[in-house]
C-alpha positions in Angstrom: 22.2 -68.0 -92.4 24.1 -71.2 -93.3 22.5 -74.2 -94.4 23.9 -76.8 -91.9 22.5 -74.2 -89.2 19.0 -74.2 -91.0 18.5 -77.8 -90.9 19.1 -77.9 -87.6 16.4 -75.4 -86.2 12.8 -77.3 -86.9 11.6 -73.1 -86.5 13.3 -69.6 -86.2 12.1 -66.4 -85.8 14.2 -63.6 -86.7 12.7 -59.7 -84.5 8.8 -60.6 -84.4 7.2 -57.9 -84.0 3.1 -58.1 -83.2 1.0 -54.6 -82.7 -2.8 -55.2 -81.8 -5.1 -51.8 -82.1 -4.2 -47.9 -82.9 -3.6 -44.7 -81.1 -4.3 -45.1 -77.2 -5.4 -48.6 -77.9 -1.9 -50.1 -79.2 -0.4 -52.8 -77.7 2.9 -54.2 -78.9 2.2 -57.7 -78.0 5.8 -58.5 -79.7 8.4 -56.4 -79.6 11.6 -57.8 -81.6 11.3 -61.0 -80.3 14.2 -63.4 -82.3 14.2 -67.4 -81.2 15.7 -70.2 -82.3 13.8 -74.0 -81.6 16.3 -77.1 -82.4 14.6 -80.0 -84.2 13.7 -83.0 -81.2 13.9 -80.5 -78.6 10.8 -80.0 -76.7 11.2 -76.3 -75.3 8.2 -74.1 -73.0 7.1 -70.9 -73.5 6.5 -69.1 -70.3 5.5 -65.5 -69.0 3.4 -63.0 -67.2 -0.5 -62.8 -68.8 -0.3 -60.5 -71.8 3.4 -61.1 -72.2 2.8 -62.4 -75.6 3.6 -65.5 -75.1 0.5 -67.4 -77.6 0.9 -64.8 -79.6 4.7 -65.6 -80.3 3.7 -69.2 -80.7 0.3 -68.5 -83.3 3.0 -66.4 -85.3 5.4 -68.9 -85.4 3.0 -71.6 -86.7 1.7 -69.1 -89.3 -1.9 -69.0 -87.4 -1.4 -65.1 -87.3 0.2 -62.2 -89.3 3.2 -60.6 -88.3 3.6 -56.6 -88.4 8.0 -57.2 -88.7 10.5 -59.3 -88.7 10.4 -63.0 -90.0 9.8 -66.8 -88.9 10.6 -70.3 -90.6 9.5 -73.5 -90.3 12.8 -75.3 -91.2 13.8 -73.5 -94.1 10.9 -72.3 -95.2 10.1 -68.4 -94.7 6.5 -68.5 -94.0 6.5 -64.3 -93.2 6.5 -63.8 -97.1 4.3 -66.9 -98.2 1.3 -66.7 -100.2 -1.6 -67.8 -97.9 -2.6 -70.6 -100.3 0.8 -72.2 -100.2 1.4 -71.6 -95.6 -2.1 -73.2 -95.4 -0.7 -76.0 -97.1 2.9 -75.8 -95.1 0.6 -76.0 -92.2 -1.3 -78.7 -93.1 1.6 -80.9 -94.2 4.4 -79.9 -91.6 2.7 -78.5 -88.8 0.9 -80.6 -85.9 -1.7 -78.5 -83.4 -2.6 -78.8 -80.0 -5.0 -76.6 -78.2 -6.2 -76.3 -74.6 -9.9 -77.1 -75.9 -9.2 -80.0 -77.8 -11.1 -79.3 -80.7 -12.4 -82.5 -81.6 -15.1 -83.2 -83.9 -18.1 -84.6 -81.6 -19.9 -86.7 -84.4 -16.7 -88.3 -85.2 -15.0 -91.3 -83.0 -11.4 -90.7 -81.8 -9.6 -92.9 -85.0 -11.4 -91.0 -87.4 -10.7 -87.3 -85.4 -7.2 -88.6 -85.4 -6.7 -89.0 -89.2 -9.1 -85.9 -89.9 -6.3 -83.8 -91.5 -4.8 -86.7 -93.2 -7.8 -87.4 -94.4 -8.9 -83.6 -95.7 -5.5 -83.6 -97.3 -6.3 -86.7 -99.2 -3.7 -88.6 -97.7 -3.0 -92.1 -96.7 -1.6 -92.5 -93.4 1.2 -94.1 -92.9 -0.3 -97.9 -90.9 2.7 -98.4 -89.0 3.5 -94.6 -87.5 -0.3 -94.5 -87.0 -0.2 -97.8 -85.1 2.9 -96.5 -83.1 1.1 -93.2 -82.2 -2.2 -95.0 -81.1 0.1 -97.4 -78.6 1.5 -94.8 -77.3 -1.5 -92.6 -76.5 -2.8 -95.5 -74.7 -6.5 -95.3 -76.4 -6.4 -98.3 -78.6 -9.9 -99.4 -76.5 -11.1 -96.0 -76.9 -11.2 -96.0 -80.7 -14.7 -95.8 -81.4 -15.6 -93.8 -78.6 -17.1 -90.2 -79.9 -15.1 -87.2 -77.7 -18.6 -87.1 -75.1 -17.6 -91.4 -74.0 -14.0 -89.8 -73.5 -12.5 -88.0 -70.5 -10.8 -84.8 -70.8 -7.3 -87.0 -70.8 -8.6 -89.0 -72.9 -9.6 -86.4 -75.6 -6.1 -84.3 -75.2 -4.7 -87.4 -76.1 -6.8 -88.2 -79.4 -5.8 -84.4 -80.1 -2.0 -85.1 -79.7 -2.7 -88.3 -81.6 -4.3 -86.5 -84.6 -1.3 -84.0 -84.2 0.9 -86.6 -84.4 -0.6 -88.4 -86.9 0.6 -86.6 -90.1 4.4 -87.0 -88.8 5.1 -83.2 -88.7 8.4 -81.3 -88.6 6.9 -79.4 -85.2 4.1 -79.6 -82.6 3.0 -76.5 -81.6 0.8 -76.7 -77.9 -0.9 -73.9 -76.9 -1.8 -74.7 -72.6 -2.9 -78.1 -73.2 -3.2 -78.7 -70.0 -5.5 -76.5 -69.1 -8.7 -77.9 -68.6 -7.1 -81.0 -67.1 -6.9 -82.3 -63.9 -3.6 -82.8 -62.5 -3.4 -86.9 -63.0 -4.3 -86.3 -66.9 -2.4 -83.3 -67.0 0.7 -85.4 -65.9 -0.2 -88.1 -68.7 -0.2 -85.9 -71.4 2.7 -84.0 -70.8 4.5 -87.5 -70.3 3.4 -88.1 -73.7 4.2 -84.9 -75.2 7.9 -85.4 -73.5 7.8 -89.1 -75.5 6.8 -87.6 -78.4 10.3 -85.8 -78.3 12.6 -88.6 -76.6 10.9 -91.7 -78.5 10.2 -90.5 -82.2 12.6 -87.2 -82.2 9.7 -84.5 -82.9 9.9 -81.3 -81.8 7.4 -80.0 -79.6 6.9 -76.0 -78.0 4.4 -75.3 -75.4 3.0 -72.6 -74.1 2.6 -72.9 -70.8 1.5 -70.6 -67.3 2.4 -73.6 -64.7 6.0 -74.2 -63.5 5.4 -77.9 -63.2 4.3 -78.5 -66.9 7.5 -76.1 -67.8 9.5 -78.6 -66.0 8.6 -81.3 -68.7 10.6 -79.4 -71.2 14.6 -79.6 -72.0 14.2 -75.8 -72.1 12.1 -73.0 -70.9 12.0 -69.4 -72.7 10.7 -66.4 -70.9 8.7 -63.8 -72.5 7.7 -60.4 -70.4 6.1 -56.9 -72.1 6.6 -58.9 -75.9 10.4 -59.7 -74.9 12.5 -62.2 -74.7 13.2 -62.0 -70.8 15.7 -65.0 -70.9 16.1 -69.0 -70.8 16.5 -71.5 -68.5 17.7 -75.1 -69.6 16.6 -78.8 -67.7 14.0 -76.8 -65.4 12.9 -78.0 -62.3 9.4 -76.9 -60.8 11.2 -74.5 -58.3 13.4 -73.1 -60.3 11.0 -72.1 -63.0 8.7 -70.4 -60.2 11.8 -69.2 -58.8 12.2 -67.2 -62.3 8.7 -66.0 -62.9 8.3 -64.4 -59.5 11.4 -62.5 -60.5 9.9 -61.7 -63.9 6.4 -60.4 -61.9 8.8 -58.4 -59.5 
């Protein structure tokens, strides 16, 4: 492992491997899975269900254990950190975004989007925080609690707060999921921004060949396996891929 190649990767993983249960009940849910992301790429994760394709992504952002094999986020191993100091890589390097939002309901959108700053005990940065907020498009919505926001609205507050801290990589687990079509369109645009506009790096899981399309790369996961890549994806040819995958 050079160092040049290092700094270019935002996240690595190096033969994940993932076993859930014992005896008749194991399931390799990873099974030597070894991926590179590039920093400002914006790259899907696709696959059949159970193919492992969350899991790759929640032991990549150090959400959940690993039973082999290694991960980094940038040049930081976070397989053989001490939990005190991954919750802390997490925190400070890491941005989240989940299919349910997870907003806090007694909190209005500004203050849901500097939350972690703020249980850090960080100042946010006005000027990146003002840049973010334009280009969600909710600078009317600001003191709007989560239940005066549409789903749309609220996935973008949660990008937003994701945002927010200026991490090294978003990780978005179906974010799309409990949107309609029109919103799910907006905040995959936005996510696609993120990457083209302020250089992040975004992965997404993703089921639906149409969000895959919004990504420079797709990556293919089947039985815990890496089951290959495809790069500028079009709608059609990443269904045309996955029906192969469920042949």
């Amino acid at each position: 492992m050079t160092t040049g190649t290092t700094c270019a990767l935002a996240a690595r993983a190096e033969r994940l491997t993932k076993i859930y249960g014992h005896g008749l009940a194991k399931v390799t849910a990873l099974d030597g899975v070894s991926i590179e992301i590039p920093s400002g790429s914006f790259t899907a994760v696709m696959g059949p269900s159970g193919s492992g394709k969350s899991t790759l992504m929640h032991c990549m952002a150090g959400l959940d254990s690993v039973d082999g094999g290694r991960a980094w986020i940038g040049a930081a191993e976070i397989t053989a950190m001490p939990d005190r100091r991954l919750t802390r890589l997490r925190r400070d390097r890491v941005g989240f975004v989940f299919q349910a939002f997870n907003l806090l309901p007694v909190l209005v959108a500004a203050d849901n989007i500097t939350l972690p700053l703020d249980i850090a005990g960080r100042h946010a940065d006005v000027e990146w925080l003002d840049t973010v907020i334009e280009t969600v498009g909710l600078r009317d919505r600001l003191r709007h609690r989560p239940s005066e926001l549409s789903g749309g609205q609220q996935q973008r507050v949660a990008i937003a707060r994701a945002l927010a801290s200026r991490p090294e990589i978003v990780f978005a687990d179906e974010p799309t999921g409990n949107l309609d079509s029109r919103a799910g369109a907006e905040v995959l645009d936005l996510l696609r921004r993120s990457v083209r506009e302020f250089g992040q790096t975004v992965v997404m899981v993703t089921h639906d060949p149409v969000s895959a399309s919004y990504a420079e790369r797709v990556v293919f996961l089947a039985d815990g396996r890496i089951a290959g890549t495809l790069d500028q994806p079009t709608p059609q040819s990443v269904l045309d891929r996955m029906t192969k995958l469920g042949e």
